[in-house]
Backbone as a chain_set.jsonl record, in Angstrom:
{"seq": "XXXXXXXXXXXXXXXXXXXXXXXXXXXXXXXXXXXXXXXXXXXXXXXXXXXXXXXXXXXXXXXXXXXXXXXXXXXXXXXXXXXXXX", "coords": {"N": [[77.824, 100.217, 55.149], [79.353, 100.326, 57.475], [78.011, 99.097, 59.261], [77.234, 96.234, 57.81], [80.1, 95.268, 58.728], [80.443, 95.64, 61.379], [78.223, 93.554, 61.609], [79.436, 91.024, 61.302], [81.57, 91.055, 62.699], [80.325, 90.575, 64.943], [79.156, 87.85, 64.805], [82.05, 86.279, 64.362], [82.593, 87.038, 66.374], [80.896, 85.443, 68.165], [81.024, 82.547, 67.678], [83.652, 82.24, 68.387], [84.222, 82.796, 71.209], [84.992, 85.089, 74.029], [88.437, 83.833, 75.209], [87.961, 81.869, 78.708], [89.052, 83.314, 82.167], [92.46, 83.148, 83.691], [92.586, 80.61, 85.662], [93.582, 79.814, 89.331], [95.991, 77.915, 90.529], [95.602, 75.664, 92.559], [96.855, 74.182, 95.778], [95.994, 71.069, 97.87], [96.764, 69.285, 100.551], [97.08, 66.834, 102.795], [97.216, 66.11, 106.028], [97.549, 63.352, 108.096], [97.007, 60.182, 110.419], [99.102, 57.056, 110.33], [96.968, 54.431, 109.389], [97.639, 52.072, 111.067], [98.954, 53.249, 112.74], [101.609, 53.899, 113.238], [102.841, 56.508, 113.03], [103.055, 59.293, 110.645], [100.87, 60.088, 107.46], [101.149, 62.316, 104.561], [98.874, 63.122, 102.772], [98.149, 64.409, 98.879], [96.9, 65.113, 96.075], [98.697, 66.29, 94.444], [101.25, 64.929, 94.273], [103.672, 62.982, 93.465], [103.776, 59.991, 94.574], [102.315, 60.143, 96.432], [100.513, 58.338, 99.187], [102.94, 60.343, 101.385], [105.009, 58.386, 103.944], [105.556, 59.871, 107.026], [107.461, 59.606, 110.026], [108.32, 59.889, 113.958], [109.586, 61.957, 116.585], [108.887, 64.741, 114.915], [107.085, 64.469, 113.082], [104.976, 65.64, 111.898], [105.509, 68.496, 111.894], [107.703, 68.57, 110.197], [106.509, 67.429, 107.895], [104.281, 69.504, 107.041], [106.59, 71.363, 106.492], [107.382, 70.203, 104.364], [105.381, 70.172, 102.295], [104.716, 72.862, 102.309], [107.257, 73.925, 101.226], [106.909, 71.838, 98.473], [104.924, 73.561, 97.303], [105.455, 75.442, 95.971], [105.343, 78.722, 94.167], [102.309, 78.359, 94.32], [99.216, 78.772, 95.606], [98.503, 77.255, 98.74], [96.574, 74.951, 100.565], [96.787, 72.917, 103.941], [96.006, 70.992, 105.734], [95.373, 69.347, 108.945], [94.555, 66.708, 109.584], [93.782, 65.024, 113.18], [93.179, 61.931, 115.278], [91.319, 61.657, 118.767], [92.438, 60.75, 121.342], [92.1, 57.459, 122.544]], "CA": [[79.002, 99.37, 55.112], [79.914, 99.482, 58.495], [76.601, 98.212, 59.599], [77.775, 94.93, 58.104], [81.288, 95.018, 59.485], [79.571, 95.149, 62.676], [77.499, 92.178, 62.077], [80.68, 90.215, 60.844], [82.63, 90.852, 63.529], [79.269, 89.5, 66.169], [78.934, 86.629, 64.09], [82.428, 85.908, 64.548], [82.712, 86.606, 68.165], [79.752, 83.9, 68.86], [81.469, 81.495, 67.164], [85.021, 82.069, 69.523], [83.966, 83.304, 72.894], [86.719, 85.477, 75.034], [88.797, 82.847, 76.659], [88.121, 81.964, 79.921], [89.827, 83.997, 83.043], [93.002, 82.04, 83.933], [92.001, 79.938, 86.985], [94.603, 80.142, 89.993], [95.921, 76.572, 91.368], [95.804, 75.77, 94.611], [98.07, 72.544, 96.18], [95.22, 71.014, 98.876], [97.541, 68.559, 101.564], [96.486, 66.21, 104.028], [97.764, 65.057, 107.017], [96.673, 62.423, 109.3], [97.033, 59.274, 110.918], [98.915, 55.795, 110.095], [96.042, 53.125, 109.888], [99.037, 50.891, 111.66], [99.778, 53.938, 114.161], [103.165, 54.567, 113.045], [103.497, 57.924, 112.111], [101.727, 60.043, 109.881], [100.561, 60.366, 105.8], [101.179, 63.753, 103.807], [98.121, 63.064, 100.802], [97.697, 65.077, 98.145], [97.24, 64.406, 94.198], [99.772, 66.707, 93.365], [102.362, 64.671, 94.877], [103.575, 61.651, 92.51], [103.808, 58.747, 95.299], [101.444, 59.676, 97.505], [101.186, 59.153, 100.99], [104.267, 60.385, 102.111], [105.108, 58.785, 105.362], [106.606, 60.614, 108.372], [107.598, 59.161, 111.387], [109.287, 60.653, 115.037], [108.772, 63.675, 117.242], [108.822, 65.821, 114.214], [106.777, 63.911, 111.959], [104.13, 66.688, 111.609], [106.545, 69.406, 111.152], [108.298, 67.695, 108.578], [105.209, 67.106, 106.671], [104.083, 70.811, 107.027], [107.023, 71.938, 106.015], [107.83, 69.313, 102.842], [104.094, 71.122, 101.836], [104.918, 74.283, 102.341], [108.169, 73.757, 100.053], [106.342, 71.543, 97.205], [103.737, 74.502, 96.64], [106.323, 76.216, 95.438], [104.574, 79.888, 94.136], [101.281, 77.921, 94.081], [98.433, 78.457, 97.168], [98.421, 75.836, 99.063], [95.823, 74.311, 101.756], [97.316, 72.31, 104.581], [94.659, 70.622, 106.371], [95.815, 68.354, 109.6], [93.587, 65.395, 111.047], [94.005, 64.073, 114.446], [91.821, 61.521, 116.081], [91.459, 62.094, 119.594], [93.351, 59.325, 121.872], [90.722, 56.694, 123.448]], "C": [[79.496, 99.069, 56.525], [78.878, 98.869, 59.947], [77.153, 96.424, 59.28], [79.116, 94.752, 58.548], [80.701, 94.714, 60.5], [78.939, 93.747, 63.369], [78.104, 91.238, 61.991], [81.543, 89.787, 61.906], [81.451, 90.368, 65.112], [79.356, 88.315, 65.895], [80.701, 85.794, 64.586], [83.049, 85.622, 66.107], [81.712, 85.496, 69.199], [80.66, 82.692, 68.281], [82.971, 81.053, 68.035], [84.691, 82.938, 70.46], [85.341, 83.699, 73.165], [87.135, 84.334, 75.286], [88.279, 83.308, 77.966], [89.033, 82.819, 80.965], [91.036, 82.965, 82.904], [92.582, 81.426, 85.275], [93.734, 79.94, 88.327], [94.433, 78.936, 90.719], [96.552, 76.652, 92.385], [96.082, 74.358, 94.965], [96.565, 72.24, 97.695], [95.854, 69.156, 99.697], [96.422, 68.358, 102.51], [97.739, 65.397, 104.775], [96.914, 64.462, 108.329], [97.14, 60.748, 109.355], [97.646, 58.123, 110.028], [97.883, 55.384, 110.271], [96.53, 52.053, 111.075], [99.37, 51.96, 112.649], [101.208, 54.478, 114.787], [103.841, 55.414, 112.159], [102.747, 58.861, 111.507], [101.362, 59.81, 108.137], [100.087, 61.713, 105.498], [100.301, 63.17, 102.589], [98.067, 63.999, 100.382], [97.999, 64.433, 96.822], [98.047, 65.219, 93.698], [101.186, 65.798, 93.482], [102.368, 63.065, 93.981], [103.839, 60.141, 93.064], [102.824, 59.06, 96.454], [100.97, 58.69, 97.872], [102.345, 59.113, 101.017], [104.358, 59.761, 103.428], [105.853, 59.497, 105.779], [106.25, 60.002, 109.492], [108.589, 59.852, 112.704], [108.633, 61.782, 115.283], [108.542, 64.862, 116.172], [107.976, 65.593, 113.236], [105.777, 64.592, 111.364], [104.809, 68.29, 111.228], [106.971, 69.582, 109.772], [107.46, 67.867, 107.626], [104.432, 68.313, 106.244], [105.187, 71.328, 106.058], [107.258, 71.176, 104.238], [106.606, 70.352, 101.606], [104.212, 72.13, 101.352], [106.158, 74.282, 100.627], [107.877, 73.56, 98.704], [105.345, 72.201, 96.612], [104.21, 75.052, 95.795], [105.761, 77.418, 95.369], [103.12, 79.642, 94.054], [100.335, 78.213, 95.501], [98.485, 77.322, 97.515], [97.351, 76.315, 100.543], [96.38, 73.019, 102.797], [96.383, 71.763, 105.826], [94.994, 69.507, 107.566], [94.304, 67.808, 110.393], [94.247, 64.982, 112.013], [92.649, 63.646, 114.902], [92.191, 61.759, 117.602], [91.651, 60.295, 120.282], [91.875, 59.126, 122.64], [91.343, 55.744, 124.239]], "O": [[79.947, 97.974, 56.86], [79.073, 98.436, 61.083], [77.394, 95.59, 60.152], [79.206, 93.561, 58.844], [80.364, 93.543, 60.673], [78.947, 93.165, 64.454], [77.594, 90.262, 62.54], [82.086, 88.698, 62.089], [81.918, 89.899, 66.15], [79.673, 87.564, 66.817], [80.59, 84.712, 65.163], [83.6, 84.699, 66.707], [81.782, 85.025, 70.334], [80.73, 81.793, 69.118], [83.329, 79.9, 68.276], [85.094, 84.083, 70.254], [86.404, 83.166, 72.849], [86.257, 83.552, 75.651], [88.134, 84.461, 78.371], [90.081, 83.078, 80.374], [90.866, 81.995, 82.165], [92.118, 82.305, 86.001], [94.861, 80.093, 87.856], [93.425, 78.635, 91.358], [97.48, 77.254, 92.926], [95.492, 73.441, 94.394], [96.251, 73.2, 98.398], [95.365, 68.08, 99.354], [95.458, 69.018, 102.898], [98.634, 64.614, 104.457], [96.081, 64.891, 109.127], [97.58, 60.188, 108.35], [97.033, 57.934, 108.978], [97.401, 55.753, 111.342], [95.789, 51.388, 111.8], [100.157, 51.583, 113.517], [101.687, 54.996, 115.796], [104.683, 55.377, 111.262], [101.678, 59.181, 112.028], [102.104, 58.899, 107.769], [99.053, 62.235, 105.916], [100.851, 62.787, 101.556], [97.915, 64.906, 101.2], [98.863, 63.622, 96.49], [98.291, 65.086, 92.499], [102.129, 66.061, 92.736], [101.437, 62.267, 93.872], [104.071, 59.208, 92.295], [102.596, 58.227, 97.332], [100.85, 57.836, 96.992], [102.973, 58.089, 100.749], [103.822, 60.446, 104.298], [106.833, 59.883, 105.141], [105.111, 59.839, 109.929], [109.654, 60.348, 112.336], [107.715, 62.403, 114.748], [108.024, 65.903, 116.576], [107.96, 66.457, 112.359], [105.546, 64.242, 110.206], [104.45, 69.001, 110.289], [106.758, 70.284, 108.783], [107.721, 68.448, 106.572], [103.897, 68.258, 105.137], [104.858, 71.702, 104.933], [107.25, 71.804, 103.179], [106.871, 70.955, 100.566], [103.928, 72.445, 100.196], [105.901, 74.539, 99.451], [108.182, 74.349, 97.809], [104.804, 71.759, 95.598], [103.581, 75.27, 94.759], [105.417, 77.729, 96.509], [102.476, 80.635, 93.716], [100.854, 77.804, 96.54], [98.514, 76.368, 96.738], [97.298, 77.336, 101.229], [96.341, 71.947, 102.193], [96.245, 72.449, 106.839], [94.856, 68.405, 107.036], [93.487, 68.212, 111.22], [95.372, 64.531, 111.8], [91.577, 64.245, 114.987], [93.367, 62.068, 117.798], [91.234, 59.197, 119.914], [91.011, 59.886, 123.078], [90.675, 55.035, 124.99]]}, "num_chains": 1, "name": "protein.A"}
């Protein structure tokens, strides 16, 4: 008898697999360059108007920190481009 319990309870564990782990989200920011040269763009797809601009001596700051803030308890990646002046 508990030979087939056994096989009852395989049978039904093929059929519903464990769940998955939970997966841990991570916020991945970009900053870099106007095309036009005035200022910067904060991308990311979590953000619901992306690019943010920022413009002025702080405009990389700013955009760091806005990041930092909108992760909220989430990891975040903060990734800055600069091209190099020619």
């Amino acid at each position: 008898m508990l030979h087939i319990a056994g096989m009852a309870l395989e049978s039904q564990m093929a059929k519903n697999p464990a769940p998955a782990p939970p997966t841990i989200s991570t916020h991945i920011y970009e900053i870099r360059p106007r095309a036009d040269k005035h200022g910067i763009d904060l991308i990311s797809d979590v953000l619901p108007y992306s690019p943010l601009w920022y413009a002025g001596p702080n405009a990389i700051s700013n955009a760091i920190s806005f990041a930092k803030f909108n992760s909220g308890s989430h990891d975040a990646v903060i990734r800055v481009t600069m091209q190099r002046a020619t």
